[in-house]
PAZAPA-4460 file (N, C-alpha, C; in steps of 0.05 Angstrom, whole numbers, plus 32768, in hexadecimal, padded with zeros to 4 digits):
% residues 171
    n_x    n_y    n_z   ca_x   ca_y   ca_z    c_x    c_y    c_z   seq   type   mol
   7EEB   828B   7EC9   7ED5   8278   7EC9   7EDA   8262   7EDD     1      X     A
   7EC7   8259   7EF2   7ECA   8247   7F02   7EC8   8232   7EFD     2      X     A
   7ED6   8214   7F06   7EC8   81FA   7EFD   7EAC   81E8   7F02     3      X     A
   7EA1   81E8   7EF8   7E84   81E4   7EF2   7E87   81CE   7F14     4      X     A
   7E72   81C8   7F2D   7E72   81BB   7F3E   7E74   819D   7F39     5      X     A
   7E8D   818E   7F49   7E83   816E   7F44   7E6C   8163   7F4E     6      X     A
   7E6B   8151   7F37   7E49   814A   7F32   7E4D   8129   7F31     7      X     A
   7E5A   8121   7F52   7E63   80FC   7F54   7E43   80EE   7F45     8      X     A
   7E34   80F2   7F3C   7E18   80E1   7F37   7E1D   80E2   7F17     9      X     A
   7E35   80F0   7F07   7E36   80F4   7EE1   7E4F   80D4   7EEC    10      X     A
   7E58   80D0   7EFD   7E6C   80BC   7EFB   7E65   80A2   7F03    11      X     A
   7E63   8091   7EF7   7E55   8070   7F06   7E6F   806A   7F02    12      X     A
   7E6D   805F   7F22   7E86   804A   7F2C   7E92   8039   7F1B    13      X     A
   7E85   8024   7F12   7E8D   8017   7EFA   7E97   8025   7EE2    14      X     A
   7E97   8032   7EDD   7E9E   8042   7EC7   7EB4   8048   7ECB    15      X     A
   7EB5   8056   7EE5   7ECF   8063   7EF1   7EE7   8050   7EF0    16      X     A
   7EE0   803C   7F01   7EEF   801E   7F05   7EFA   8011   7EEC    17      X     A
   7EEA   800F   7ED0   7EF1   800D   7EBC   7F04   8019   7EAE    18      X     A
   7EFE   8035   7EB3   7F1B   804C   7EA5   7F30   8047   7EBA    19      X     A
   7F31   804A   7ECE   7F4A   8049   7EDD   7F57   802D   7EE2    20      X     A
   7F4C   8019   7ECF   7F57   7FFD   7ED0   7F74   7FFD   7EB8    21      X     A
   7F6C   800F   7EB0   7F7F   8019   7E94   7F9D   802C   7E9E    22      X     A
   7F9E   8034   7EB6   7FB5   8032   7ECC   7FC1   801F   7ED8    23      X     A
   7FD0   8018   7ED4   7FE1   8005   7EE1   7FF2   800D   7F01    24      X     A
   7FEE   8000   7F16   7FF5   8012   7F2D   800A   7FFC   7F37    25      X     A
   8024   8002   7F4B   8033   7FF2   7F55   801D   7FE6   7F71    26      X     A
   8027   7FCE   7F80   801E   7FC9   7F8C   802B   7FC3   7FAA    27      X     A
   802F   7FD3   7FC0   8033   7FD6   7FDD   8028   7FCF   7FF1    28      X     A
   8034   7FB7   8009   802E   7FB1   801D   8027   7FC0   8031    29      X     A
   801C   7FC2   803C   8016   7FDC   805B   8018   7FCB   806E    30      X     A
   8030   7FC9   807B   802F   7FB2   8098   8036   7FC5   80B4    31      X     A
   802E   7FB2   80C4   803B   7FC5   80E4   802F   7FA7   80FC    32      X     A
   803A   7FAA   8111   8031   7F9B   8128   8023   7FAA   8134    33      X     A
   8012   7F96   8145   7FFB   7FAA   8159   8010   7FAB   816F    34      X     A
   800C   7FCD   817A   801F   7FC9   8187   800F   7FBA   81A2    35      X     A
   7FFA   7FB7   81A3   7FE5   7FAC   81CA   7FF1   7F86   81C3    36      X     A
   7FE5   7F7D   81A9   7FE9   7F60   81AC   7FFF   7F56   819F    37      X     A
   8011   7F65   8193   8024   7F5E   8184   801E   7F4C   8161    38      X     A
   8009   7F4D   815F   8004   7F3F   8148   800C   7F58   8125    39      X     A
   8014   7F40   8119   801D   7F5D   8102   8005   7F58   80F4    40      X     A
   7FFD   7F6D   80E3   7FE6   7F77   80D2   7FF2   7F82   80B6    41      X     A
   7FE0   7F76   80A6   7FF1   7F83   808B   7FD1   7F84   8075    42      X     A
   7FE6   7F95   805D   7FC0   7F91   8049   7FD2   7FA2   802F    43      X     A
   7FCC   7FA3   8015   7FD8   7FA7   8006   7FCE   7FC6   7FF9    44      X     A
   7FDD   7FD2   7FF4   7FD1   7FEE   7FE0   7FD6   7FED   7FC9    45      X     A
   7FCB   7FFD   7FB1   7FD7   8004   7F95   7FD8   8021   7F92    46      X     A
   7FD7   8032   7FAC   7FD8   8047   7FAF   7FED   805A   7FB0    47      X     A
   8003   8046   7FBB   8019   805A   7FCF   8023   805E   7FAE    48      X     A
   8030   8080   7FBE   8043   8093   7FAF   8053   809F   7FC2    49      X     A
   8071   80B3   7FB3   8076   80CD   7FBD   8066   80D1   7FC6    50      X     A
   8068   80EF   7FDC   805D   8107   7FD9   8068   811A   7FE0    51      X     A
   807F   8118   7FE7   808F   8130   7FEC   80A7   8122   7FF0    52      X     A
   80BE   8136   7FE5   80E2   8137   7FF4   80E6   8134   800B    53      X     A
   80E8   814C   8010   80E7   8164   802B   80CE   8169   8035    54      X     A
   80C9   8160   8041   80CF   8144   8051   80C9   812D   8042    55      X     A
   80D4   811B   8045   80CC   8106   8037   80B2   80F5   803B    56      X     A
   8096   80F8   8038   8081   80ED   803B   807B   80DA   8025    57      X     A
   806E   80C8   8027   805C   80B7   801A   803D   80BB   801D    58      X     A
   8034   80AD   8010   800C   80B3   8012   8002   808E   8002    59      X     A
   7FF3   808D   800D   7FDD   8077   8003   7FC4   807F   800D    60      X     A
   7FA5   8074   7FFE   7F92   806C   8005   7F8A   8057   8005    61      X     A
   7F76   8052   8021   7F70   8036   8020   7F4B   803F   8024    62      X     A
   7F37   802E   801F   7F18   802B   8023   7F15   8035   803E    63      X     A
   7F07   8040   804D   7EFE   8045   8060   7EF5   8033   8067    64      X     A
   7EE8   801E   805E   7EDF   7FFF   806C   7EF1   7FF6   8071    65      X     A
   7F10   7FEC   8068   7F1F   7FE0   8069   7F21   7FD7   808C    66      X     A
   7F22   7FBE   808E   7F21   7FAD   80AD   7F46   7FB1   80B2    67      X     A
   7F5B   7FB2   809D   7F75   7FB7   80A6   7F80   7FC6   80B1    68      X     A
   7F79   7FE8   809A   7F7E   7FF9   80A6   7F7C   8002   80C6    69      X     A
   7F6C   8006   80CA   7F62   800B   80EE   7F75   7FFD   80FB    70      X     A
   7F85   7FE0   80F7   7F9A   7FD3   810B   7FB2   7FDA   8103    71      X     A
   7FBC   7FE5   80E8   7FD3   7FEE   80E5   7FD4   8003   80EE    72      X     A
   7FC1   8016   80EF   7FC6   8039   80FF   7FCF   8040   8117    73      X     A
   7FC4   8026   8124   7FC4   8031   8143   7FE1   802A   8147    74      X     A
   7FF7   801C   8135   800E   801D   813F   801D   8034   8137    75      X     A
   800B   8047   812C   8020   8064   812C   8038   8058   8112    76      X     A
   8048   8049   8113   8057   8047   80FD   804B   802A   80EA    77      X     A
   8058   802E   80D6   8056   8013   80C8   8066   800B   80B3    78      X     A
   806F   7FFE   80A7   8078   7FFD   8086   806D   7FF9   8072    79      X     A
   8078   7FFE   8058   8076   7FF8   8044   8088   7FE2   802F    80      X     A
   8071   7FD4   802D   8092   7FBC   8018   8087   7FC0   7FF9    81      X     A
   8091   7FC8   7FE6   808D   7FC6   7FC8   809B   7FAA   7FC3    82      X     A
   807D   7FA5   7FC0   807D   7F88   7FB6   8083   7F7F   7F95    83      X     A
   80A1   7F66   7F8E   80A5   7F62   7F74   8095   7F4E   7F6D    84      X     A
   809D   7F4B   7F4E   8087   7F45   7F3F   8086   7F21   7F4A    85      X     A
   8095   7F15   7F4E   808D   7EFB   7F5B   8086   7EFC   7F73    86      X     A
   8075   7F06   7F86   8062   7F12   7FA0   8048   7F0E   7F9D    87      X     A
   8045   7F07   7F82   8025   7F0C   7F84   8011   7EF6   7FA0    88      X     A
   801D   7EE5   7F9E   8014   7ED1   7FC5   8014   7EE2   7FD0    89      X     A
   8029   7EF4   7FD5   8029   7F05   7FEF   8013   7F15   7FEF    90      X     A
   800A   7F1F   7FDB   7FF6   7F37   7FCE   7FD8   7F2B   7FD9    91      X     A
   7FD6   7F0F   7FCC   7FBD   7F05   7FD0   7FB2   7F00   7FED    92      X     A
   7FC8   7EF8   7FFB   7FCB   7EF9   8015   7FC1   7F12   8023    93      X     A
   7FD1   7F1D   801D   7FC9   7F3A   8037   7FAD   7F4C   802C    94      X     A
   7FAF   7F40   8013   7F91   7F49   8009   7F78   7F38   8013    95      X     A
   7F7D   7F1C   801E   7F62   7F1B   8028   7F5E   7F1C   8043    96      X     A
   7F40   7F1C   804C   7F3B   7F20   8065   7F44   7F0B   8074    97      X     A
   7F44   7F14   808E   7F4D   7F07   80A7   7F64   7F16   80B9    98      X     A
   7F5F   7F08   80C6   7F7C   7F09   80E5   7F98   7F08   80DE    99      X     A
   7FAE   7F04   80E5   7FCB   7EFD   80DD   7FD1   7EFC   80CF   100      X     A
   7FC9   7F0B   80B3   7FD3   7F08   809D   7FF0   7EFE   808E   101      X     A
   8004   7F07   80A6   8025   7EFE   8099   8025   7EEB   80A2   102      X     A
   8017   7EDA   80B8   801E   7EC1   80BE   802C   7EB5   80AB   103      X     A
   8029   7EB3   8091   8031   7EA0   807D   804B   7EA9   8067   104      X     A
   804A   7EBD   806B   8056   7ED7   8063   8075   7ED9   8073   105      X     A
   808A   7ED9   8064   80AD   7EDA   806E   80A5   7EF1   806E   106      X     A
   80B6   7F07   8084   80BA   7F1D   808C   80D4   7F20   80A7   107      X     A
   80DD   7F38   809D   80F2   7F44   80B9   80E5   7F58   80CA   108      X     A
   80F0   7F5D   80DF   80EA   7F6B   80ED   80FE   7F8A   80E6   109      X     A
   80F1   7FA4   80E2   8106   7FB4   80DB   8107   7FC3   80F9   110      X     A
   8126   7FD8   80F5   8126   7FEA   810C   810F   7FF1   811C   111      X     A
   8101   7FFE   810D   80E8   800A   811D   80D9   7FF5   8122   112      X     A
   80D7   7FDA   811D   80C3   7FBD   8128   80AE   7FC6   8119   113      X     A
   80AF   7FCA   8101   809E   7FBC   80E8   809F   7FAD   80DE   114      X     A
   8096   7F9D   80CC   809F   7F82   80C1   809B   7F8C   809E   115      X     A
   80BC   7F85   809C   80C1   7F85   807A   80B5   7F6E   8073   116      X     A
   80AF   7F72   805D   80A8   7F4D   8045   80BA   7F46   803D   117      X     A
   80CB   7F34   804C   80E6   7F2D   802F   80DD   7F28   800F   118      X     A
   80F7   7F2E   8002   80ED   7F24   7FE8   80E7   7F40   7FDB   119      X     A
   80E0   7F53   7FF0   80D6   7F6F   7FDF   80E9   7F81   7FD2   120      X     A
   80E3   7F91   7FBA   80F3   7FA2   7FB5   80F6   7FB7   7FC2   121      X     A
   80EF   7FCB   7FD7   80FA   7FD7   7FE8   80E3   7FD8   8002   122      X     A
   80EE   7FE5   8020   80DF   7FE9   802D   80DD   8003   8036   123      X     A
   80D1   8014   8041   80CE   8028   804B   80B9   8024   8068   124      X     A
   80CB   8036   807F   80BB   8034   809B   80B6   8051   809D   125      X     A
   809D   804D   80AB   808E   8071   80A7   8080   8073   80C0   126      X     A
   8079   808F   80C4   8061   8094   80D8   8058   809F   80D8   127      X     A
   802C   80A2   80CF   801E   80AC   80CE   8022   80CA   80CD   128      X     A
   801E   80DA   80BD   8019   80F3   80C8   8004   8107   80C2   129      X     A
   7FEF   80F7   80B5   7FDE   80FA   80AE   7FC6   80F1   80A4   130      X     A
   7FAA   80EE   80AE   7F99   80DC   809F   7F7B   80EC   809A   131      X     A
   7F72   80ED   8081   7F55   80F4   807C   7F45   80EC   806E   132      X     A
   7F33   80F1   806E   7F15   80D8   8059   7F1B   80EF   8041   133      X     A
   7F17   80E4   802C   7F0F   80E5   8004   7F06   80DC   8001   134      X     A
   7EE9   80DC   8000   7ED5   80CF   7FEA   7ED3   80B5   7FFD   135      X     A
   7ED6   8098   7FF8   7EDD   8085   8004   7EEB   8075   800B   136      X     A
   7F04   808A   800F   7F1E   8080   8019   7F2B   8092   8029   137      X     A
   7F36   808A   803F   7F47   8095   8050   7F5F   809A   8041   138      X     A
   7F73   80B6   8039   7F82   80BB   8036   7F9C   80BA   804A   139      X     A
   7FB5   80A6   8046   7FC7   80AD   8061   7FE1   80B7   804A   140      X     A
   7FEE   80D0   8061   800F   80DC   8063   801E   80D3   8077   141      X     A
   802A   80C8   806B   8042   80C4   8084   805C   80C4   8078   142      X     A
   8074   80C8   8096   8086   80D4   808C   8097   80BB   808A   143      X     A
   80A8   80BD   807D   80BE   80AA   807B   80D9   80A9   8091   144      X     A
   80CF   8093   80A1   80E7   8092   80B1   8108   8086   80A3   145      X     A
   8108   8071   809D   8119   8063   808E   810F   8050   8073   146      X     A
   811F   8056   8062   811A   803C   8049   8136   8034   8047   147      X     A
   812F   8017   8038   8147   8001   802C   813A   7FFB   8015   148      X     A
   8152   7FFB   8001   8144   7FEE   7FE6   8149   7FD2   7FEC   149      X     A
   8144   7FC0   7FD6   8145   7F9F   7FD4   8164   7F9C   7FCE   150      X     A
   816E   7F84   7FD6   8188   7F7C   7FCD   8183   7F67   7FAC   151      X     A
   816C   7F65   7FA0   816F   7F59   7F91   8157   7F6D   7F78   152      X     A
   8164   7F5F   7F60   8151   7F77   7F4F   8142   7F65   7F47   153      X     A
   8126   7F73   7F3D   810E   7F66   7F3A   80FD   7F76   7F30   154      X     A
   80EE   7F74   7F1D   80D4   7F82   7F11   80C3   7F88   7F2D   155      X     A
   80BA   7FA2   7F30   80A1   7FA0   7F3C   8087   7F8D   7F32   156      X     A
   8080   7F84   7F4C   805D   7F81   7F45   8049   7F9A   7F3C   157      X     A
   803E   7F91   7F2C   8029   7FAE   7F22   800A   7F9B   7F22   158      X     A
   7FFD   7FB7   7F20   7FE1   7FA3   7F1C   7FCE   7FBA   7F0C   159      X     A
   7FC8   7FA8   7EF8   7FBE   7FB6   7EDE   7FA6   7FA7   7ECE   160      X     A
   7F8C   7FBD   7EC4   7F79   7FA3   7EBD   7F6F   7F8C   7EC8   161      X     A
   7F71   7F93   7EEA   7F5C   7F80   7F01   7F72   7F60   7EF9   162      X     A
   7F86   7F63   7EF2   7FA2   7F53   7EEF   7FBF   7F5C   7EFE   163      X     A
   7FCC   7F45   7F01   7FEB   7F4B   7F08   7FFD   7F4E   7EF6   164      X     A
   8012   7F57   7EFB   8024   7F52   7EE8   8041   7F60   7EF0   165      X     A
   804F   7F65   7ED9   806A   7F72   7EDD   8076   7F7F   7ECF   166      X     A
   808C   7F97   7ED2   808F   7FA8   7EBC   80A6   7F93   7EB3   167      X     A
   80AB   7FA0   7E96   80BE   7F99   7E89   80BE   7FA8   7E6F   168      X     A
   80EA   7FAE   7E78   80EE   7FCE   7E64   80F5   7FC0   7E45   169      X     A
   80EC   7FD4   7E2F   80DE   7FC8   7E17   8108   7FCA   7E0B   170      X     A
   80FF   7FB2   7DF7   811E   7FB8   7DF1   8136   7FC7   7DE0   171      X     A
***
């Protein structure tokens, strides 16, 4: 028996948005410099995961509107900083609109000339190797060039119930 066709018009958005607020997702920086003006660009996900070993890939989605994405792509590579649970500035930051977002924002420069977030619990530098539209989001793969974990331990930031917060293991 086949599965009956999806029928996106039985699902209202809100609805949707409401059940999946009941997931709690980690929360990841997406930074890179342009490489024409040198300016860095950054914007936050609750997307990124695994997605494979061998090779070692990652994946996030971001909105197809999103005004960030489009300037982090064209540098072919970028990073990732998993942001801890005292970050949330940093979060609000790269989450709103505008220009230069790290201006305000401590960051290094890694091997590949991405910019880590200090402060984060690890980073990972990657390069595109894949991008396609879902629904209304651009899906990206990319591979993992190098990661560093954090030298200091720290709860991740999570974001759960249109809130922030942080894990903590029960005793």
């Amino acid at each position: 028996m086949s599965a009956p066709a999806l029928e996106s018009s039985r699902i209202v958005s809100d609805t949707y948005r409401a059940v999946m607020r009941h997931l709690p997702t980690g929360v990841a920086a997406v930074c890179a410099t342009d490489p024409i003006t040198g300016v860095q660009n950054g914007m936050v996900v609750g997307t990124f995961a695994s997605l494979s070993m061998e090779p070692a890939l990652v994946t996030f989605s971001v909105m197809h509107s999103s005004a960030s994405w489009p300037k982090i792509a064209t540098s072919g590579t970028f990073s990732v900083s998993l942001l801890a649970e005292d970050q949330q500035q940093v979060c609000k930051a790269l989450s709103a609109k505008g220009e230069d977002k790290l201006r305000n924002i401590a960051w290094s420069e890694s091997a590949w000339g991405t910019p880590h977030l200090n402060g984060s619990l690890a980073w990972f530098d990657c390069r595109i190797e894949q991008q396609f539209t879902a629904g209304d989001h651009v899906v990206v793969i990319a591979g993992v060039l190098d990661m560093t974990p954090a030298e200091r331990a720290s709860s991740p930031l999570i974001f759960h119930g249109g809130r922030f917060g942080s894990f903590r293991e029960a005793a």
